[in-house]
DRENLO-883774 format. One record per residue: x, y, z of N, C-alpha, C in turn. Coordinates in steps of 0.001 Angstrom, whole numbers, padded with zeros to 6 digits, always signed. Layout:
N
XYZXYZXYZ;...
END
This chain:
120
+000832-001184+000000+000000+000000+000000+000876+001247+000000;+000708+002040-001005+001793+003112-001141+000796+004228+000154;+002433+005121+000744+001843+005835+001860+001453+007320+001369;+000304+007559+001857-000220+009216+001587+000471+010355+001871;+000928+011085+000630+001832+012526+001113+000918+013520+001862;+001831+013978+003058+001272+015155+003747+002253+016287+003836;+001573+017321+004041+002645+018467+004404+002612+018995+005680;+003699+019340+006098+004138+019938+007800+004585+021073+007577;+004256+022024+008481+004758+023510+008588+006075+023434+008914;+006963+023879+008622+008653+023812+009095+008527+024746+010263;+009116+024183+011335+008627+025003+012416+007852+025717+012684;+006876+025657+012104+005874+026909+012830+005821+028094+011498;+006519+027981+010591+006379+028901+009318+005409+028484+008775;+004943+029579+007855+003867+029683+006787+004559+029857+005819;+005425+029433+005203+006088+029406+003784+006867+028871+003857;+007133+027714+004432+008145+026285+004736+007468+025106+004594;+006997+024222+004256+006466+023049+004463+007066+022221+004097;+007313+020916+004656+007653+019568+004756+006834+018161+004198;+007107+017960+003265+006826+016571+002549+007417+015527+002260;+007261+014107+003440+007979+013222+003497+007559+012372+002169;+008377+011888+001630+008153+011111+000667+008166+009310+000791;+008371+009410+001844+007947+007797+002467+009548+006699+001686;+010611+007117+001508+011386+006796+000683+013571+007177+001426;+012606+007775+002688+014215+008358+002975+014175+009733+002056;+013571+010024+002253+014295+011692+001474+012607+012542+001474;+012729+013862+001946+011638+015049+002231+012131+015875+001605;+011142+016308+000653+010600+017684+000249+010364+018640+000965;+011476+019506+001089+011124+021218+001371+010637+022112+000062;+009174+022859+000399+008993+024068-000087+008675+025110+000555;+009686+026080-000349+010062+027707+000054+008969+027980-000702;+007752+029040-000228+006704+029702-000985+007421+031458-000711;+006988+032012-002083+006923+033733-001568+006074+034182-002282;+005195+035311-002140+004246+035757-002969+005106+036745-003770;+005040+037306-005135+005085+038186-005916+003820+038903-006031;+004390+039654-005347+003456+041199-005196+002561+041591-006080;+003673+041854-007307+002853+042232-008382+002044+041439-009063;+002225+040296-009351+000890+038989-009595-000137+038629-008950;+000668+038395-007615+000251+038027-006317+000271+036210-006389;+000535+036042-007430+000869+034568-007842+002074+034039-006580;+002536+032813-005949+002835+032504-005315+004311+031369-006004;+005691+032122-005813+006665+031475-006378+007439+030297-005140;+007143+028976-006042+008438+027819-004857+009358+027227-005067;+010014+027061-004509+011141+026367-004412+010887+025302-003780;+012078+024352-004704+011563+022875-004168+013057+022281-003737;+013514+021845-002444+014483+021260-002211+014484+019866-001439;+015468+018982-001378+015318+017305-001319+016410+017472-000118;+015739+016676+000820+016709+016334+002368+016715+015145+002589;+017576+014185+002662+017770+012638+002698+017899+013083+004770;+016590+012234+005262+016255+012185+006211+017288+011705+007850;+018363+011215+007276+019447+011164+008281+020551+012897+008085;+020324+013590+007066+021383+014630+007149+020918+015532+006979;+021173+016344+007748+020614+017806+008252+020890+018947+006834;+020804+018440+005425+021182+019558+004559+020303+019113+003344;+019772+020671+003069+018989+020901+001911+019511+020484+000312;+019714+020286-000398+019811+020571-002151+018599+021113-002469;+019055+021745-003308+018085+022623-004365+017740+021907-005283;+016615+021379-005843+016249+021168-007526+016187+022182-008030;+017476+022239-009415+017576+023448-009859+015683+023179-010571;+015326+022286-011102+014352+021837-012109+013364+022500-011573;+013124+022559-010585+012120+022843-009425+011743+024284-008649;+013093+024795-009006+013332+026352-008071+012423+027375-008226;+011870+027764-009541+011228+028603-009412+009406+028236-009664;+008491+027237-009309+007801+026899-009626+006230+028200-009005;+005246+028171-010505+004731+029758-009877+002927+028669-010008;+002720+028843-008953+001196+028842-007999+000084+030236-008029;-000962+029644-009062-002144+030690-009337-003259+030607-008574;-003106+030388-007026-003991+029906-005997-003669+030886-004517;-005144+031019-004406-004815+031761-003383-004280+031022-001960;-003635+031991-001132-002859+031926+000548-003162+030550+000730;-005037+030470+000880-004889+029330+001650-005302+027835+000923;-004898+027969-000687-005175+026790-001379-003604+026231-001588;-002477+027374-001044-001654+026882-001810-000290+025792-001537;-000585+025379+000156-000330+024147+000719-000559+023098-000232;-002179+022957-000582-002033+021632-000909-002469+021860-002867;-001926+022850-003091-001086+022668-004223-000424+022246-004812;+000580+022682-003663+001800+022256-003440+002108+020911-003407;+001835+020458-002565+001642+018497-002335+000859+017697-003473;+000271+018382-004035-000639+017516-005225+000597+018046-006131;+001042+018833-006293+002956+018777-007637+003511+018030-007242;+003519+018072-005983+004984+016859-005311+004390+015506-005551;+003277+015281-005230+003173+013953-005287+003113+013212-007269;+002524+014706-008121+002980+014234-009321+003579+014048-009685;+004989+015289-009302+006607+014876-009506+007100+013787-009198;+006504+012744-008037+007136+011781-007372+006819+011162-008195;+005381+010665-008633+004864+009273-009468+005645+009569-010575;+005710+010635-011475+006358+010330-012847+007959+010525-012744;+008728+010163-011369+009842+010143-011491+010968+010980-011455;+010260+012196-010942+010929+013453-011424+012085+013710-010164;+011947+013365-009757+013056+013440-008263+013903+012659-008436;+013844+011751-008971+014801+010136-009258+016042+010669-009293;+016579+011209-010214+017545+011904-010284+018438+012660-009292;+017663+013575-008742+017790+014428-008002+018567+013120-006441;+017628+012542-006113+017483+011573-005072+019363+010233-005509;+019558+009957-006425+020818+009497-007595+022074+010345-006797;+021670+011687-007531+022765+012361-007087+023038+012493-005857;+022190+013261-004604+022324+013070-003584+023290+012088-003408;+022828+010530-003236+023302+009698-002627+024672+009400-003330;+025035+009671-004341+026527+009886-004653+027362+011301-004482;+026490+012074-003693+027690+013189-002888+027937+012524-001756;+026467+011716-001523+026865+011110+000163+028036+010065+000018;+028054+008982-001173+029037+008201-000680+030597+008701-001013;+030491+009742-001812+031906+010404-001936+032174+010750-000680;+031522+011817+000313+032052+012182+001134+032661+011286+002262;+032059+009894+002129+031969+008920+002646+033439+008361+002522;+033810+007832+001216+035107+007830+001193+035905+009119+001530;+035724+010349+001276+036768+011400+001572+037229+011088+002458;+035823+010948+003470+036283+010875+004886+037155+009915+005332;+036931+008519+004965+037654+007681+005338+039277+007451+005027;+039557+008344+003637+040789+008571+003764+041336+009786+004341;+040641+010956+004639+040712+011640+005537+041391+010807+007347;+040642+009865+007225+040608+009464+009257+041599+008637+009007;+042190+007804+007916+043493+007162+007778+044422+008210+008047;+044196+009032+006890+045193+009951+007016+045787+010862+008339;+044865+011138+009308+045012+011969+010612+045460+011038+011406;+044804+009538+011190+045250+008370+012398+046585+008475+011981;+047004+007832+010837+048472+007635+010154+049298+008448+010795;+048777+010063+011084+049829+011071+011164+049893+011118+012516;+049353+010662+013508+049262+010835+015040+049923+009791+015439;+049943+008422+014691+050904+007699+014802+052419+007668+014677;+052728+008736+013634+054314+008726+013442+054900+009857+014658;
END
């Protein structure tokens, strides 16, 4: 049974919300209104749920919402959850996890390297 996307206020903001994707990795969107439209511009960024850091989808960054204040939560979550089914994160979610395992090795020759040197 695939699990139902919801959105969470990021602390207590009204232009932060949180969408777990049931997969190891949450959707942050940044909302801001443009004044002059009044249309509502987001940003969409991917957090792999053990590490405390955002990426940006460049694909995603400027996405513009013709709904008013309080339709535009679950706007929002009905894109994400389309983006998810047709795959559109895949990528995004790819890369991630090959900055993670690079750093992964860095590190480990990094901690050779400092052990090595505390040893001589």
């Amino acid at each position: 049974m695939e699990n139902k996307l919801i959105y969470e206020k990021y602390k207590g903001l009204d232009n932060i919300i949180t969408i777990d994707l049931h997969n190891d990795y949450t959707i942050i969107a940044i909302s801001s209104q443009d004044k002059e439209t009044n249309y509502y511009n987001v940003e969409l960024h991917l957090k792999e749920n053990t590490v405390d850091e955002w990426k940006l989808i460049e694909k995603a960054e400027n996405l513009v919402f013709k709904v008013n204040e309080k339709r535009l939560n679950a706007a929002i979550l009905k894109k994400v959850a389309k983006l998810l089914n047709n795959g559109f994160f895949d990528y995004y979610i790819d890369r991630y996890e090959y900055e993670l395992k690079c750093f992964d090795v860095g590190n480990d020759i990094c901690e050779k390297e400092r052990l090595e040197g505390d040893v001589l």
